[in-house]
C-alpha positions, 0 to 999 in steps of 0.5 A: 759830388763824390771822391774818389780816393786812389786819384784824390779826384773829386768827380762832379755832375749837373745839368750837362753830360760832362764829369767834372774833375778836381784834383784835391792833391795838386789843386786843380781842375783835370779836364772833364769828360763825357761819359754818355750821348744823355743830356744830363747826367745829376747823379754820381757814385763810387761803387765801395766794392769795385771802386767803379764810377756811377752816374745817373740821371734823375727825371721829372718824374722821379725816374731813374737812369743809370750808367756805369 
């Protein structure tokens, strides 16, 4: 989980390609979104210099993949 401050959402991954959205200012779940044709996406930043969302998918074999 990650919180994205300028939306006050609170961006969520797991075992699906959607990003999961909570609106902590009103509440609410907002509707997710896909961000990649991956089959899962388990990892999920905010970039502190450009406020950019990152995800990622950690494999098996302790192999990284990332997408911006």
């Amino acid at each position: 989980m990650v919180y994205h401050y300028p939306s006050c959402d609170m961006y969520m991954c797991g075992s699906t390609p959607e990003i999961y959205r909570f609106n902590l200012d009103q509440g609410q779940f907002k509707s997710p979104f896909v961000a990649t044709t991956a089959s899962a996406i388990n990892v999920v930043r905010l970039n502190p210099l450009h406020g950019i969302l990152d995800l990622g998918l950690i494999l098996a074999s302790l192999s990284i993949l990332f997408y911006d």
